[in-house]
C-alpha positions as CSV (number, residue, x, y, z in Angstrom):
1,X,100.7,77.2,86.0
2,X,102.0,76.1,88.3
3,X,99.2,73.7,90.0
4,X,98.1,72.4,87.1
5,X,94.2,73.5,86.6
6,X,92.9,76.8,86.9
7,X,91.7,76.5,90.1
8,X,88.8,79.4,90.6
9,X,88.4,79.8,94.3
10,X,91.4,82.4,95.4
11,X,91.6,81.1,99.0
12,X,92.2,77.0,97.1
13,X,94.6,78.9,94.7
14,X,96.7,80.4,97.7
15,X,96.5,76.9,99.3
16,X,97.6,75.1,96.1
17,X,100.7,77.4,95.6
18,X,101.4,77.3,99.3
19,X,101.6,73.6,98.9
20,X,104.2,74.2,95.5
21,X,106.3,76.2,97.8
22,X,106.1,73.7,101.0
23,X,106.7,70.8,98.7
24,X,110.1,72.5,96.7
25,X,107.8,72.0,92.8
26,X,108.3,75.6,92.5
27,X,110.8,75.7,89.0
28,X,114.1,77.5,90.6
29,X,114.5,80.9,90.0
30,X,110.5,81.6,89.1
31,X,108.3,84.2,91.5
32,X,104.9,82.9,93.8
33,X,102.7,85.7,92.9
34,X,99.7,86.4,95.9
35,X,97.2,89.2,95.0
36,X,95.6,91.4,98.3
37,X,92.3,89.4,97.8
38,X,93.7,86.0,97.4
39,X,95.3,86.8,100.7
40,X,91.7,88.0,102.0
41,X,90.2,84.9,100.7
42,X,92.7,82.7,102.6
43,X,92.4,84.2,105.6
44,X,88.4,83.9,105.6
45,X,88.9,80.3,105.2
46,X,91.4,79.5,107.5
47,X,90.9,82.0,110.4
48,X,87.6,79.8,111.7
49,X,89.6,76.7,112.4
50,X,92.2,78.4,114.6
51,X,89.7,81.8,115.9
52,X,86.4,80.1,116.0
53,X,84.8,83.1,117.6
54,X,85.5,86.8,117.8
55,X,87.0,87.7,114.6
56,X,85.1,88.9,111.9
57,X,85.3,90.2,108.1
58,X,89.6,90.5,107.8
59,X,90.5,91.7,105.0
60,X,94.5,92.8,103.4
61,X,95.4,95.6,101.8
62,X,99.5,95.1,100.4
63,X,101.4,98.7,100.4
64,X,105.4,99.1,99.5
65,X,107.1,96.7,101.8
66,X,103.9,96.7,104.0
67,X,100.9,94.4,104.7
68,X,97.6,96.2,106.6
69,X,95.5,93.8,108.1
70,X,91.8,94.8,109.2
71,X,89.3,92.5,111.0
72,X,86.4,93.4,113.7
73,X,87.4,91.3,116.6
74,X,85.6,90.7,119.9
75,X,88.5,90.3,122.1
76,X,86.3,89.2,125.0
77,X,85.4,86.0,122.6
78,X,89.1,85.3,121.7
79,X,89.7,84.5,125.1
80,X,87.4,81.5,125.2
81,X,88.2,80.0,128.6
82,X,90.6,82.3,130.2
83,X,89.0,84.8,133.2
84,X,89.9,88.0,132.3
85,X,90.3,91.0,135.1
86,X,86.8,92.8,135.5
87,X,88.1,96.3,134.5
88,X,90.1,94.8,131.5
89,X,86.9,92.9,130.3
90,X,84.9,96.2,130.5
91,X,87.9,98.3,128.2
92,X,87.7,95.1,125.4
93,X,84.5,93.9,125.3
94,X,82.3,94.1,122.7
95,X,83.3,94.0,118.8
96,X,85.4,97.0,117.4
97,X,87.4,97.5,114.8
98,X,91.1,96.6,114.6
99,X,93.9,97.7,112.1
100,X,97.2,96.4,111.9
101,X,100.5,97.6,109.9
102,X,103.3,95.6,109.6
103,X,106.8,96.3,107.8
104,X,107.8,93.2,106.0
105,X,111.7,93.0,105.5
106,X,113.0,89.8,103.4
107,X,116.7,88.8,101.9
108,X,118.8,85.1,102.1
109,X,115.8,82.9,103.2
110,X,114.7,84.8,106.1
111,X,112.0,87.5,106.8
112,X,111.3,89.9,109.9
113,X,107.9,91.0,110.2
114,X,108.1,94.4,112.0
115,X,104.5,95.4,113.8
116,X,104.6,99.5,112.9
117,X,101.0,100.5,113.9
118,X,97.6,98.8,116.0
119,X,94.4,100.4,116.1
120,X,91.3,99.8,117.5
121,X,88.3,101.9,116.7
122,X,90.8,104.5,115.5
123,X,92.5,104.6,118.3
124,X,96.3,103.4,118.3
125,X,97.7,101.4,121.1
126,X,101.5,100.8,121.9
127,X,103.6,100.7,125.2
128,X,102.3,98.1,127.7
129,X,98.9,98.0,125.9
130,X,100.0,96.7,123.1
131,X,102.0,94.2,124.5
132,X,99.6,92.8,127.0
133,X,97.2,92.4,123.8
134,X,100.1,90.4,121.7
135,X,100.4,88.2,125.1
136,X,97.2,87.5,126.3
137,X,95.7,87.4,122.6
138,X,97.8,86.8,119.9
139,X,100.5,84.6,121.0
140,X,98.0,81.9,123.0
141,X,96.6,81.3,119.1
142,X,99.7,81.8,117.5
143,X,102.3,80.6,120.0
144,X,105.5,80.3,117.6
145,X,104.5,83.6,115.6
146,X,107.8,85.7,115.2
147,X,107.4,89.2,116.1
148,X,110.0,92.1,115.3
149,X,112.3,89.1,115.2
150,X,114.1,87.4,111.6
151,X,112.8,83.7,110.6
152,X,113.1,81.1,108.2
153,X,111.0,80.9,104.9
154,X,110.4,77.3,103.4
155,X,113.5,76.1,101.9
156,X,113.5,76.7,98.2
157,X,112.6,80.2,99.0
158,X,114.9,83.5,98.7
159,X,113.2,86.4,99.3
160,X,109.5,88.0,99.6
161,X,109.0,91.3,98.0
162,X,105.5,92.8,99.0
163,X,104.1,95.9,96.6
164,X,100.2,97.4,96.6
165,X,99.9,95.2,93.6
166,X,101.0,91.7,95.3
167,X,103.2,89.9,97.7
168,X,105.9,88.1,95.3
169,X,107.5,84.8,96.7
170,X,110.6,84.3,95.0
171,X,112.1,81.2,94.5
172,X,116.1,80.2,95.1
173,X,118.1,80.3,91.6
């Protein structure tokens, strides 16, 4: 094991290994394995501190090379303190349901996460829609996210390879 005790709580086991990986204790050559609901538990624990308000119940669901993220999210509420246009507050507000697919591409230390498909409440959004919700909504919270675009994993790592039964981290030989 690599964290010494079982630990019992999936979103502390995903923190621990994190941690392994961050810290370079990972034995060379040996895979990080993260299940769909350790993922899910994670997220539930960490989304509060940076979304305090207007996301609710995300969950992950791993495909081949894929990650689908659902959540119901109040967009209105994400916004906090920012005025938002009266006919844009009128199309967003309120909770709905949002999906989110993402290709996840990984080789040499680096890994491009391609956004494929948004929804909310079924419907999908794209063109100038979709990017006004990345810029007035996603990047304010997650201002140094990559999107479409390659970065850097922690040091020790090589590659990610992502199946329906878990994301693999594996480590540098």
């Amino acid at each position: 094991c690599l964290i010494g005790a079982p630990i019992s709580d999936p979103a502390a086991l995903v923190r621990a290994k994190l941690q392994s990986i961050e810290k370079g204790t990972v034995p060379r050559g040996s895979t990080v394995i993260f299940t769909s609901a350790e993922l899910t538990a994670y997220a539930r624990s960490v989304l509060p501190a940076t979304v305090p308000q207007g996301v609710r119940d995300p969950r992950l669901e791993l495909g081949n090379g894929t990650a689908t993220g659902y959540a119901l999210i109040d967009f209105l509420k994400l916004q906090q303190n920012t005025e938002t246009p009266w006919l844009i507050a009128k199309l967003i507000q309120g909770e709905r349901p949002v999906k989110v697919t993402a290709k996840i591409e990984s080789a040499r230390g680096k890994a491009t996460v391609f956004l494929e498909r948004v929804e909310i409440s079924g419907i999908g959004v794209s063109g100038y829609t979709l990017q006004f919700l990345i810029d007035n909504f996603f990047r304010p919270l997650y201002p140094n996210a990559k999107i479409n675009q390659p970065f850097d994993l922690a040091a020790c790592v090589d590659h990610l390879e992502v199946s329906p039964a878990a994301a693999r981290v594996i480590i540098r030989k």
